[in-house]
Biopython code that builds the backbone (N, CA, C, O; Angstrom):
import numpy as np
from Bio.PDB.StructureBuilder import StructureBuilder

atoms = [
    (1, "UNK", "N", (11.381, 0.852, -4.058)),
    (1, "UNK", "CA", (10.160, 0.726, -3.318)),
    (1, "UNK", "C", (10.296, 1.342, -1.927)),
    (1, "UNK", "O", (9.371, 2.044, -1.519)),
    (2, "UNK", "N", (11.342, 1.143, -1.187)),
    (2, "UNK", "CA", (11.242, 1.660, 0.259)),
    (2, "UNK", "C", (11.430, 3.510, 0.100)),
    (2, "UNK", "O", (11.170, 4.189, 1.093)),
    (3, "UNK", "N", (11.698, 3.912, -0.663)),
    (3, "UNK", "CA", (11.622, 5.224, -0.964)),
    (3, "UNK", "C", (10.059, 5.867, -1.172)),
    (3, "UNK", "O", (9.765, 6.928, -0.623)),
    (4, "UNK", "N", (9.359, 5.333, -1.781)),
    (4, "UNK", "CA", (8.084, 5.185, -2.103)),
    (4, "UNK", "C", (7.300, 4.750, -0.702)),
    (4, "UNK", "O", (6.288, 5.323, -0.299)),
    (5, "UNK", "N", (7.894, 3.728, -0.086)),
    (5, "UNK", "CA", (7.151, 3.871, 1.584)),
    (5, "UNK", "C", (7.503, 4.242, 2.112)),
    (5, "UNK", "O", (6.872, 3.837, 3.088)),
    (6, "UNK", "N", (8.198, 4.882, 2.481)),
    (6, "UNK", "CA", (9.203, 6.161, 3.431)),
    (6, "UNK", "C", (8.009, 7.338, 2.830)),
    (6, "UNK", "O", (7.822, 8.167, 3.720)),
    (7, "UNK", "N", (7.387, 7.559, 1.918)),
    (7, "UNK", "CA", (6.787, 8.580, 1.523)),
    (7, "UNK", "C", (5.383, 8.387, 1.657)),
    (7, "UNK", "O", (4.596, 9.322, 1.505)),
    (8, "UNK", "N", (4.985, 7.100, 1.963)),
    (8, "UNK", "CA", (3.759, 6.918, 2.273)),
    (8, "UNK", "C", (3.827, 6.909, 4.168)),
    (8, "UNK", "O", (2.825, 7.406, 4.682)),
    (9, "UNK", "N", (4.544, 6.567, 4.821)),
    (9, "UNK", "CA", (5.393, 6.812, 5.895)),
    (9, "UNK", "C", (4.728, 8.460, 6.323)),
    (9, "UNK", "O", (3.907, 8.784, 7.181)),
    (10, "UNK", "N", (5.373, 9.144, 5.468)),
    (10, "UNK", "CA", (5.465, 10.807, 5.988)),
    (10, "UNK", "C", (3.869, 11.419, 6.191)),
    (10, "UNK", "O", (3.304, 11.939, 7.153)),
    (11, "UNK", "N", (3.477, 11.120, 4.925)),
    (11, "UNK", "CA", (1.766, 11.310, 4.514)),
    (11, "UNK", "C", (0.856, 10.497, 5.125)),
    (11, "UNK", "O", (-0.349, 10.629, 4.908)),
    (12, "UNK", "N", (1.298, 9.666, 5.868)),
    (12, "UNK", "CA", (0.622, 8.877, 7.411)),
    (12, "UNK", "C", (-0.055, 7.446, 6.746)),
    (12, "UNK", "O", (-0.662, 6.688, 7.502)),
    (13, "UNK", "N", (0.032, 7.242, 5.831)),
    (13, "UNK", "CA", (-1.033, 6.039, 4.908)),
    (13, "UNK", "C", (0.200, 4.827, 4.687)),
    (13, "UNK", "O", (0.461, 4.320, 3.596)),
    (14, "UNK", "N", (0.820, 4.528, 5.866)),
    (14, "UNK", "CA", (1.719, 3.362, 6.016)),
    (14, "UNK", "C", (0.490, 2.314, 6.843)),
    (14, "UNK", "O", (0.955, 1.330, 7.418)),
    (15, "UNK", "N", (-0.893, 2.502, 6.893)),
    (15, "UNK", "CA", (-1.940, 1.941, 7.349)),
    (15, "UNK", "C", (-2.007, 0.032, 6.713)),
    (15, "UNK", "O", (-1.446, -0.082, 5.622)),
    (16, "UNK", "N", (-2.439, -0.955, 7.126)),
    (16, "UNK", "CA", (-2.985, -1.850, 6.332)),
    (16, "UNK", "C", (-3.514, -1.690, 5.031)),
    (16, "UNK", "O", (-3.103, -2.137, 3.960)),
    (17, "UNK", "N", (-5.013, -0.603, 5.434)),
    (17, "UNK", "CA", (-5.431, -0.723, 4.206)),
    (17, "UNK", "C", (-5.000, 0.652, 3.240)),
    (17, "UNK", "O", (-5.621, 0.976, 2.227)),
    (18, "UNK", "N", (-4.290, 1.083, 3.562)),
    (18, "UNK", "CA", (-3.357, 1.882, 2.757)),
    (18, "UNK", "C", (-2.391, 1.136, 1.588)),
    (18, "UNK", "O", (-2.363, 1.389, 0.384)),
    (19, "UNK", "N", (-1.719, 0.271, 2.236)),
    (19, "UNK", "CA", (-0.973, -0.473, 1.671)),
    (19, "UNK", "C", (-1.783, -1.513, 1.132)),
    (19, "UNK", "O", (-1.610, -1.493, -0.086)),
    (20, "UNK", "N", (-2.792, -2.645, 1.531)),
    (20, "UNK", "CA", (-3.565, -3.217, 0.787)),
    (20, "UNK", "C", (-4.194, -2.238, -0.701)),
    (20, "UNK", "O", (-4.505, -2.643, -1.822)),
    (21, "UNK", "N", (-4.199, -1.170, -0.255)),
    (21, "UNK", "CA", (-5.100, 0.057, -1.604)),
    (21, "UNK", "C", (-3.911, -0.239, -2.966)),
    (21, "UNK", "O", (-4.183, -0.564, -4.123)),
    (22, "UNK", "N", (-2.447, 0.022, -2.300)),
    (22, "UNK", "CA", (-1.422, 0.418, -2.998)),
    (22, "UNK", "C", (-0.958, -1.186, -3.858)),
    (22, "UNK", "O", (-0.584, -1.305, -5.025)),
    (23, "UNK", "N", (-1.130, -2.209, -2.879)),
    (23, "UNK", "CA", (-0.976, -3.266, -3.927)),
    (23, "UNK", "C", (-1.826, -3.596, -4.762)),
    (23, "UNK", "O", (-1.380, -4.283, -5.681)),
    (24, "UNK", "N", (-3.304, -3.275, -4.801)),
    (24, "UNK", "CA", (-4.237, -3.314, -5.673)),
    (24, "UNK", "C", (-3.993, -2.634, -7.298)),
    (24, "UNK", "O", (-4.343, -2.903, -8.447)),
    (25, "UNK", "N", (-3.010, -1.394, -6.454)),
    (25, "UNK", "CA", (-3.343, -0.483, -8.017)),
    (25, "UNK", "C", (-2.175, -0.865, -8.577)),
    (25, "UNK", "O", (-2.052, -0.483, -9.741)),
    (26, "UNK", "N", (-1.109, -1.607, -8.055)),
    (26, "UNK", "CA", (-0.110, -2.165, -8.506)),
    (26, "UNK", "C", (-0.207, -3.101, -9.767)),
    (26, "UNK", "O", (0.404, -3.203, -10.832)),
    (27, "UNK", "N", (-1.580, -3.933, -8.963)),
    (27, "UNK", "CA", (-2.262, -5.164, -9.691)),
    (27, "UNK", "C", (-1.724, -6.534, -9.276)),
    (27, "UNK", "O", (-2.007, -7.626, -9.767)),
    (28, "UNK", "N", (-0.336, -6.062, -7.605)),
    (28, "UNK", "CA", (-0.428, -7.230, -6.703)),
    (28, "UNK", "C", (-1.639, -7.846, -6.635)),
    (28, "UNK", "O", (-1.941, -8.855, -7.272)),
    (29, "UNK", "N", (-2.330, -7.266, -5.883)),
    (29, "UNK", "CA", (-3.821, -8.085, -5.378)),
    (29, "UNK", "C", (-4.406, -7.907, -6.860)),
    (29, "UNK", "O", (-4.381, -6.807, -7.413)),
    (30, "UNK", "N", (-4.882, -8.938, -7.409)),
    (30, "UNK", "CA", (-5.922, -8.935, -8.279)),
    (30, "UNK", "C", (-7.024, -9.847, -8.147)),
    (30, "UNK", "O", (-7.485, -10.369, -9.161)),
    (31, "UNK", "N", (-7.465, -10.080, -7.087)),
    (31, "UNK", "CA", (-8.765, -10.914, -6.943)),
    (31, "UNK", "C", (-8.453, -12.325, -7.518)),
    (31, "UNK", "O", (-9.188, -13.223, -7.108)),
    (32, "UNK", "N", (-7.552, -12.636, -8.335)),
    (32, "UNK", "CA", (-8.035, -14.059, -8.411)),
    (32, "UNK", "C", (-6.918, -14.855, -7.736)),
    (32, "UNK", "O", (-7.332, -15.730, -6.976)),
    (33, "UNK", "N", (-5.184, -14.707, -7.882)),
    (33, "UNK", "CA", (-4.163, -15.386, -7.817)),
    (33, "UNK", "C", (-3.904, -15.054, -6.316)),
    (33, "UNK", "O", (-3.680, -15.770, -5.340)),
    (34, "UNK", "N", (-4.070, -13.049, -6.572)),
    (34, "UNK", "CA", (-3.715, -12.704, -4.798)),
    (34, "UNK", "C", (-5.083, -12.043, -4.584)),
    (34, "UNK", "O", (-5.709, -11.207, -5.235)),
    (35, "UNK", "N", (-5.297, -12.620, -3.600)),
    (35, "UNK", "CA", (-6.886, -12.042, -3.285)),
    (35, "UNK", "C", (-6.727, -10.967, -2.149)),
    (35, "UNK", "O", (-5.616, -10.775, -1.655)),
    (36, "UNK", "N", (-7.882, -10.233, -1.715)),
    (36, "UNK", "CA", (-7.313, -9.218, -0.733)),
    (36, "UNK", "C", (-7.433, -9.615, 0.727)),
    (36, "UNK", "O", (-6.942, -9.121, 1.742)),
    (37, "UNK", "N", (-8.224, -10.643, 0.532)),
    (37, "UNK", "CA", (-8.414, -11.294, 2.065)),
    (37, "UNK", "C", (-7.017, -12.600, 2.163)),
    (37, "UNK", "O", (-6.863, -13.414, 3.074)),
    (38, "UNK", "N", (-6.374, -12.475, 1.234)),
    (38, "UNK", "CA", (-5.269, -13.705, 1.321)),
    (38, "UNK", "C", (-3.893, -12.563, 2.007)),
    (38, "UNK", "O", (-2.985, -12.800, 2.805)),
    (39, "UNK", "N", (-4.178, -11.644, 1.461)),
    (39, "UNK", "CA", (-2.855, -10.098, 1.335)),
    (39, "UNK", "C", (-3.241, -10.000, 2.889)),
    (39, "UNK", "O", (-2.212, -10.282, 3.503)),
    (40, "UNK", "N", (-4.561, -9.646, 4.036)),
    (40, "UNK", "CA", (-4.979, -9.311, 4.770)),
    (40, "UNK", "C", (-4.410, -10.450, 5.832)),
    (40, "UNK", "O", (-3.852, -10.118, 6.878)),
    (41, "UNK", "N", (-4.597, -11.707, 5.479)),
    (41, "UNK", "CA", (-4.467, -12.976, 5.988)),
    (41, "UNK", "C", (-2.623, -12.469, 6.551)),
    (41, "UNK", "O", (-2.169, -12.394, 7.692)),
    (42, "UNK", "N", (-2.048, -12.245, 5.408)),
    (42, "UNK", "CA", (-0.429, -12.304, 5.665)),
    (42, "UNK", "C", (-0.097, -11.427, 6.683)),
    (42, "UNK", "O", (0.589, -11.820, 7.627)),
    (43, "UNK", "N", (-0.633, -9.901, 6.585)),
    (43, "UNK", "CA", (-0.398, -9.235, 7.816)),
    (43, "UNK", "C", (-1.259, -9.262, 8.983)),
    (43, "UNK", "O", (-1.698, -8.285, 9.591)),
    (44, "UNK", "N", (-1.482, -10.692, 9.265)),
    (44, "UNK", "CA", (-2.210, -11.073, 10.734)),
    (44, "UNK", "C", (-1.420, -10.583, 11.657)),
    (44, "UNK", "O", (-1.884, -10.051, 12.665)),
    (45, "UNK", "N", (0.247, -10.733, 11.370)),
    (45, "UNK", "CA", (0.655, -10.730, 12.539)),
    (45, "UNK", "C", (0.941, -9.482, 12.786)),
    (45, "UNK", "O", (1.204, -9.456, 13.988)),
    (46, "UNK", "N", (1.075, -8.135, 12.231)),
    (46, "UNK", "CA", (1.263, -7.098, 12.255)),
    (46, "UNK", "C", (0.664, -6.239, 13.604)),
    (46, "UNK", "O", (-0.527, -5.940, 13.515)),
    (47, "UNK", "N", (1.192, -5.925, 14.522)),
    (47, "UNK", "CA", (0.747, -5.294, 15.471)),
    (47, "UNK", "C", (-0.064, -4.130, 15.528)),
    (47, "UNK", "O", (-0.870, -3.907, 16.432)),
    (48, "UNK", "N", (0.146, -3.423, 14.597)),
    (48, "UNK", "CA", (0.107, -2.082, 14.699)),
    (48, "UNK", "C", (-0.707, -2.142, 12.890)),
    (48, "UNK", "O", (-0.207, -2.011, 11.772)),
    (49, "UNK", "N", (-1.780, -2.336, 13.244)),
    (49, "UNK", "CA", (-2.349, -2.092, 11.288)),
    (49, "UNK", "C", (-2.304, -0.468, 11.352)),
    (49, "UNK", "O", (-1.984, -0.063, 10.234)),
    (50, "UNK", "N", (-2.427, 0.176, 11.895)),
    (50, "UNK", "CA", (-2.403, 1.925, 11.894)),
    (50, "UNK", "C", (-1.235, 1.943, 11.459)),
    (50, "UNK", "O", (-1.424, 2.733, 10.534)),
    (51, "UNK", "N", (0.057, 1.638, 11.385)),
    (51, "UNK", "CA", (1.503, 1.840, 11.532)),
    (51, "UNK", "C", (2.280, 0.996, 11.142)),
    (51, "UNK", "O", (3.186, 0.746, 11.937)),
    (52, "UNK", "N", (2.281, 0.029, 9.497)),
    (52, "UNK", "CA", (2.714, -0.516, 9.242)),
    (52, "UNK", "C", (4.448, -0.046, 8.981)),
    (52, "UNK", "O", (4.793, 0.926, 8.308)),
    (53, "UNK", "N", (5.221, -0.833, 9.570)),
    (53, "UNK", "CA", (6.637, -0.528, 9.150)),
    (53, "UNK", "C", (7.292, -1.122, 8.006)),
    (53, "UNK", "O", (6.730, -2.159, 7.654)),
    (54, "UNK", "N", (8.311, -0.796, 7.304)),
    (54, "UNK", "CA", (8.572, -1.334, 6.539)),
    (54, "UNK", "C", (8.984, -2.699, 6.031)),
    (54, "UNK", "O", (8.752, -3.387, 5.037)),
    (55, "UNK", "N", (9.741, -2.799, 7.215)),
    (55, "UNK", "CA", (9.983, -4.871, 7.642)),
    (55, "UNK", "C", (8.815, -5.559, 7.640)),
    (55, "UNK", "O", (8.713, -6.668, 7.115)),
    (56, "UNK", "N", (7.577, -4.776, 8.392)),
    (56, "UNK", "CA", (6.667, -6.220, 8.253)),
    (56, "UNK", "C", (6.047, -6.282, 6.893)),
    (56, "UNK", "O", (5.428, -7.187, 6.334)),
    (57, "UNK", "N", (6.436, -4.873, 6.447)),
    (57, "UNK", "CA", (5.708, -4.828, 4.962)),
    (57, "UNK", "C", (6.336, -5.718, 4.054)),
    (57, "UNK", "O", (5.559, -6.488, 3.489)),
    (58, "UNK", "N", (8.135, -5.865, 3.620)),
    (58, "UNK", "CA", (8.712, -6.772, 3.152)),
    (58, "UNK", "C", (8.319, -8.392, 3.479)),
    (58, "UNK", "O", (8.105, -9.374, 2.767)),
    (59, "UNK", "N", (8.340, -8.147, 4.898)),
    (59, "UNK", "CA", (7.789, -9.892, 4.903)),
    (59, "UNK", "C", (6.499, -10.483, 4.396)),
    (59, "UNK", "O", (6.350, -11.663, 4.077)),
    (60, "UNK", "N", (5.602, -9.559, 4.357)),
    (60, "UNK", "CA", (4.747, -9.754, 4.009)),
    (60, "UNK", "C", (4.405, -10.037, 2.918)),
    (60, "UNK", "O", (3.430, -10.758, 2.707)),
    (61, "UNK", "N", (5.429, -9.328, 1.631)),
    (61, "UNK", "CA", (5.278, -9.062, 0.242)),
    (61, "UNK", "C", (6.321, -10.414, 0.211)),
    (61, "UNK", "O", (5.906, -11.501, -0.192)),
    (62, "UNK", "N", (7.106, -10.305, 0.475)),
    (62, "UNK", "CA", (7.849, -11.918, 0.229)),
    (62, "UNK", "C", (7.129, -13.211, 0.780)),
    (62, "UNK", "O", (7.482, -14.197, 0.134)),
    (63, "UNK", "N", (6.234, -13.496, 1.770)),
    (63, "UNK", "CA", (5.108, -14.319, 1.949)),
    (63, "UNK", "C", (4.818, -14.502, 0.631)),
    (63, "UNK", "O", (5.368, -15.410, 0.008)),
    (64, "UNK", "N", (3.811, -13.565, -0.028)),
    (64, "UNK", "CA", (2.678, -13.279, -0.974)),
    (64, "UNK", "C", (3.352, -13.987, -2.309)),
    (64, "UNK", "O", (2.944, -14.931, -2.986)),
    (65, "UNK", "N", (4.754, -13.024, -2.450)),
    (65, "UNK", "CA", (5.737, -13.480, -3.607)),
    (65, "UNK", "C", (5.687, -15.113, -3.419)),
    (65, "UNK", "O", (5.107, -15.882, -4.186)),
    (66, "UNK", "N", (6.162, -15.352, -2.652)),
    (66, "UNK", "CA", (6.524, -16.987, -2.643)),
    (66, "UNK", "C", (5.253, -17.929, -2.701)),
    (66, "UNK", "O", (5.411, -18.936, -3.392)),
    (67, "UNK", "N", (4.062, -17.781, -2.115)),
    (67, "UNK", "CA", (2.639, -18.222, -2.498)),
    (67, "UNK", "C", (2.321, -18.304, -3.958)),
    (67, "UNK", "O", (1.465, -19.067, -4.406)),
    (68, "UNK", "N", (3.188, -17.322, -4.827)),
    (68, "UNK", "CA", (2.861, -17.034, -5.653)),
    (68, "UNK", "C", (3.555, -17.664, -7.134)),
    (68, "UNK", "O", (3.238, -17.733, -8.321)),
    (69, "UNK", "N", (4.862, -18.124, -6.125)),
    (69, "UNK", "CA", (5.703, -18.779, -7.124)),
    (69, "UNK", "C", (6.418, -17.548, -8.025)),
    (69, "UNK", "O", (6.666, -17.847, -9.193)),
    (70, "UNK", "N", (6.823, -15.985, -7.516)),
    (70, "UNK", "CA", (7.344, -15.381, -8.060)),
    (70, "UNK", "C", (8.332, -15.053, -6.923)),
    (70, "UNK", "O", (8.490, -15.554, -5.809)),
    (71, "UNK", "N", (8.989, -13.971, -7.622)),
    (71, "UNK", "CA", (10.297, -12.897, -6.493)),
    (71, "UNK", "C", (9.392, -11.886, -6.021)),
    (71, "UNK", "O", (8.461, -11.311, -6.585)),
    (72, "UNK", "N", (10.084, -11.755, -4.345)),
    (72, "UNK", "CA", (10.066, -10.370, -4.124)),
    (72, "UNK", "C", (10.263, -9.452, -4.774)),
    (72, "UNK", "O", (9.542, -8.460, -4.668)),
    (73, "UNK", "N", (11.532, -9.513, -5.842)),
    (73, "UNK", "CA", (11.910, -8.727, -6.722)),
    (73, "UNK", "C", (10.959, -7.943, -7.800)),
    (73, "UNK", "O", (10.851, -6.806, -8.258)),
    (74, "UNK", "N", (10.365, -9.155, -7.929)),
    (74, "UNK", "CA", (8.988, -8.678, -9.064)),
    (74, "UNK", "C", (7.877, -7.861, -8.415)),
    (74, "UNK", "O", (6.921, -7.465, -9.083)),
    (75, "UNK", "N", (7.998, -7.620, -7.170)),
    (75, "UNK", "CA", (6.462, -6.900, -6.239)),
    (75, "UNK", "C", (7.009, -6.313, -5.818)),
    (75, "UNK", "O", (6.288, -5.637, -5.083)),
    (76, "UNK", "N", (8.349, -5.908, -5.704)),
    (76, "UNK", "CA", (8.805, -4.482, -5.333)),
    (76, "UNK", "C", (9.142, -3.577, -6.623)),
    (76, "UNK", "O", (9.035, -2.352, -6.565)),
    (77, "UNK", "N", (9.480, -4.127, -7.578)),
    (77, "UNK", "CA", (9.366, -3.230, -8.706)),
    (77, "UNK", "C", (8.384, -2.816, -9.317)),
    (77, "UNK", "O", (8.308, -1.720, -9.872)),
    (78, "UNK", "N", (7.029, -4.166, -9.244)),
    (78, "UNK", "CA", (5.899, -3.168, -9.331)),
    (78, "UNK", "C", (5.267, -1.998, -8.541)),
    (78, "UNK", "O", (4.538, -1.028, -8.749)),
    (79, "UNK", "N", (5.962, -2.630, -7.472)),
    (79, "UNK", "CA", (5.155, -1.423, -6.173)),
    (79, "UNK", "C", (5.970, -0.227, -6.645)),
    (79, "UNK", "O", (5.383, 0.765, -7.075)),
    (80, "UNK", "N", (7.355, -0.281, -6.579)),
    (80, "UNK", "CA", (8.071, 1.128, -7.071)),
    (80, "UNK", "C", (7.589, 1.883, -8.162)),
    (80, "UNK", "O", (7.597, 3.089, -8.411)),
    (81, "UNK", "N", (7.078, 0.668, -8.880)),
    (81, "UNK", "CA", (6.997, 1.658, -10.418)),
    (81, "UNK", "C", (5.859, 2.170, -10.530)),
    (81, "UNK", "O", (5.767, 3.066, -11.369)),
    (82, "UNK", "N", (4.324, 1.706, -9.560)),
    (82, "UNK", "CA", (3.793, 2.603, -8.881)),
    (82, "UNK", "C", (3.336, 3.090, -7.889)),
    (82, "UNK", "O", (2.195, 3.482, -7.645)),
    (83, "UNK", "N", (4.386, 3.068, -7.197)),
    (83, "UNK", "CA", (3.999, 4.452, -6.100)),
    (83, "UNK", "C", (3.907, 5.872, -6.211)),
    (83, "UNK", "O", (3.398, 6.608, -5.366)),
    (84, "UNK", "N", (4.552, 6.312, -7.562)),
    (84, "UNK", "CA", (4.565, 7.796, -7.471)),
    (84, "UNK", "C", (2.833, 7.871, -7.528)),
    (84, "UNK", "O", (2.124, 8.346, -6.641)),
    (85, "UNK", "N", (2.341, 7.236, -8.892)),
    (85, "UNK", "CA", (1.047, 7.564, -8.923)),
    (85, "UNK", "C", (0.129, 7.247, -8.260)),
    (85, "UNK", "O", (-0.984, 7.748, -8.423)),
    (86, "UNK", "N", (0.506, 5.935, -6.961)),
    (86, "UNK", "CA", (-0.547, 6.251, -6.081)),
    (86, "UNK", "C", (-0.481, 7.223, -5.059)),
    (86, "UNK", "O", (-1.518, 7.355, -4.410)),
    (87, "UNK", "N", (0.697, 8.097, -4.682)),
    (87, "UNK", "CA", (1.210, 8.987, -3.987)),
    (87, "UNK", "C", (0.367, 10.004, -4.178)),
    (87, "UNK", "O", (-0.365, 10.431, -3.286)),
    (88, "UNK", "N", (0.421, 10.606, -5.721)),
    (88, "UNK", "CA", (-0.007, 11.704, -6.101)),
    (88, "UNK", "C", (-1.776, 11.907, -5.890)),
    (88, "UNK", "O", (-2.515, 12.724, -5.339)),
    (89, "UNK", "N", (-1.908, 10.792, -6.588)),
    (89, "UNK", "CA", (-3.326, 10.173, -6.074)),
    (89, "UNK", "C", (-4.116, 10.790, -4.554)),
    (89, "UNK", "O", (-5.047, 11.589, -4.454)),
    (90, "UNK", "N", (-3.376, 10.107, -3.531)),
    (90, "UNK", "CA", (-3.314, 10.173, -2.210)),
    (90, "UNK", "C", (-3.690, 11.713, -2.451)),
    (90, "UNK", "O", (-4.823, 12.181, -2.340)),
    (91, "UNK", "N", (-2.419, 12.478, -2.832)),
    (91, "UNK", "CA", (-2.192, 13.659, -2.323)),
    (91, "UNK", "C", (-3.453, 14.692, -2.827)),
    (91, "UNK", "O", (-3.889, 15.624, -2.150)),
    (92, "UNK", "N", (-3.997, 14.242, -4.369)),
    (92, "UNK", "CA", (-4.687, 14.916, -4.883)),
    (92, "UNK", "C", (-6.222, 14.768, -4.003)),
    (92, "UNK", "O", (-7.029, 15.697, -3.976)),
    (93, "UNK", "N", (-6.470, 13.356, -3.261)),
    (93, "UNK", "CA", (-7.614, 13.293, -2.812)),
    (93, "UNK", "C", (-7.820, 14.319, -1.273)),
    (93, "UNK", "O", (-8.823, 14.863, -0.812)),
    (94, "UNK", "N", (-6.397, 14.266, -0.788)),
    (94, "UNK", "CA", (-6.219, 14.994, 0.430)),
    (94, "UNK", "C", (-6.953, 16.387, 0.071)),
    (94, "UNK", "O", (-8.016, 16.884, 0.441)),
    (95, "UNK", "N", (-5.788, 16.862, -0.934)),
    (95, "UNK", "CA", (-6.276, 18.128, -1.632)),
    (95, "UNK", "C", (-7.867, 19.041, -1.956)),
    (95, "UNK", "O", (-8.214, 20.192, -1.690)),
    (96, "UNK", "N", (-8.678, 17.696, -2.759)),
    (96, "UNK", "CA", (-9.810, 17.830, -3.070)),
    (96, "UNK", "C", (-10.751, 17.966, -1.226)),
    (96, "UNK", "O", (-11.541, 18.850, -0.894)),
    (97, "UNK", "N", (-10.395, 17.068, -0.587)),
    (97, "UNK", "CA", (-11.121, 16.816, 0.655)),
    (97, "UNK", "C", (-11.090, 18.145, 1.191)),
    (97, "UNK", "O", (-12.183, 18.693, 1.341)),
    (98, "UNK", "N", (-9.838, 18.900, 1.575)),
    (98, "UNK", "CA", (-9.241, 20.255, 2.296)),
    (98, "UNK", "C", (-10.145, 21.281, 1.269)),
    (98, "UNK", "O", (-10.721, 22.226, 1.807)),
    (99, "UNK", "N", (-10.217, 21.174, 0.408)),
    (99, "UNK", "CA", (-11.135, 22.118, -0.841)),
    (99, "UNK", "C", (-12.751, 22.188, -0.214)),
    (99, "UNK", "O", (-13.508, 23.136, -0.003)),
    (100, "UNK", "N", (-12.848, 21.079, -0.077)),
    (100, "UNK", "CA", (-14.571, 20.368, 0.011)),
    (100, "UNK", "C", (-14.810, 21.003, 1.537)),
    (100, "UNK", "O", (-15.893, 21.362, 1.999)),
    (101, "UNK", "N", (-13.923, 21.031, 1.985)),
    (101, "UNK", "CA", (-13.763, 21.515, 3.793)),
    (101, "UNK", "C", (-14.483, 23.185, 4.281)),
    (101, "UNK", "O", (-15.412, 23.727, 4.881)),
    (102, "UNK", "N", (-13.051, 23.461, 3.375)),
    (102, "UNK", "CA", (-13.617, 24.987, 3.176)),
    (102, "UNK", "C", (-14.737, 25.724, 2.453)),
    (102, "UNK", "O", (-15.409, 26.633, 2.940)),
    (103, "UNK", "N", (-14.869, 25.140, 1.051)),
    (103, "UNK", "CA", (-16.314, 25.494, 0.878)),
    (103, "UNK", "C", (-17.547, 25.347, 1.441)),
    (103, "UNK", "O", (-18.513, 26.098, 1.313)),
    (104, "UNK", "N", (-17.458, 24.281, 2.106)),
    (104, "UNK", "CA", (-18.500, 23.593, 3.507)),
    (104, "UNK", "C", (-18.785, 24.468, 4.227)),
    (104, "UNK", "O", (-19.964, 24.648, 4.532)),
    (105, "UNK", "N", (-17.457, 25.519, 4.858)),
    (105, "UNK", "CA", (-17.404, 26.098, 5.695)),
    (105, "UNK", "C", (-18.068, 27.542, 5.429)),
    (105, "UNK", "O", (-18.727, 28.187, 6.244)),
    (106, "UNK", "N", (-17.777, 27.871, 4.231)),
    (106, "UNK", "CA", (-17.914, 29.423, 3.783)),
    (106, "UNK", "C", (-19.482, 29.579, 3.816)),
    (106, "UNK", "O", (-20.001, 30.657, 3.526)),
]
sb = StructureBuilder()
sb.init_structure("model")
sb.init_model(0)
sb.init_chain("A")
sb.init_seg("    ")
for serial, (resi, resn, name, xyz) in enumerate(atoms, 1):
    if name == "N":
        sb.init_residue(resn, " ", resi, " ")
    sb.init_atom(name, np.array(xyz, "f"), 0.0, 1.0, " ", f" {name:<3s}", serial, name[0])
structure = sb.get_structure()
């Protein structure tokens, strides 16, 4: 997982709701057990929602885990197992946007 946010890190979407997006598609947050205003609740204390780091991100996910009566272990392997595809995701929407830009322009 921290490989996967080190890469969301680079591509600038280490944001709150970047990372709220990314536990969604995980199926962390699913509206009923983890809700998104409960996920939102945990990083109150986060200084910097533009610039989430990786520590407050762990604490946060181990909060959630333990509310939850599971492991960290289990929400970082889901997050790992998808981050590539919300990465690509990311990247493809960047892509499409920079597309949409220039034809705008022409």
């Amino acid at each position: 997982m921290d490989a996967q946010f080190e890469k969301l890190v680079k591509m600038g979407k280490n944001t709150l709701d970047g990372l709220i997006q990314w536990m969604k598609d995980a199926k962390i947050i699913d509206g009923i057990k983890v809700t998104e205003e409960k996920a939102r609740e945990v990083f109150s204390e986060t200084t910097d929602p533009k610039n989430v780091n990786l520590d407050k991100f762990k604490e946060a996910l181990t909060k959630l885990a333990t509310d939850q009566k599971k492991t960290v272990e289990e929400f970082t392997k889901t997050l790992a197992d998808e981050g590539p595809k919300f990465a690509d995701a990311l990247k493809a929407g960047a892509s499409a946007l920079k597309d949409f830009e220039r034809y705008r322009k022409s």
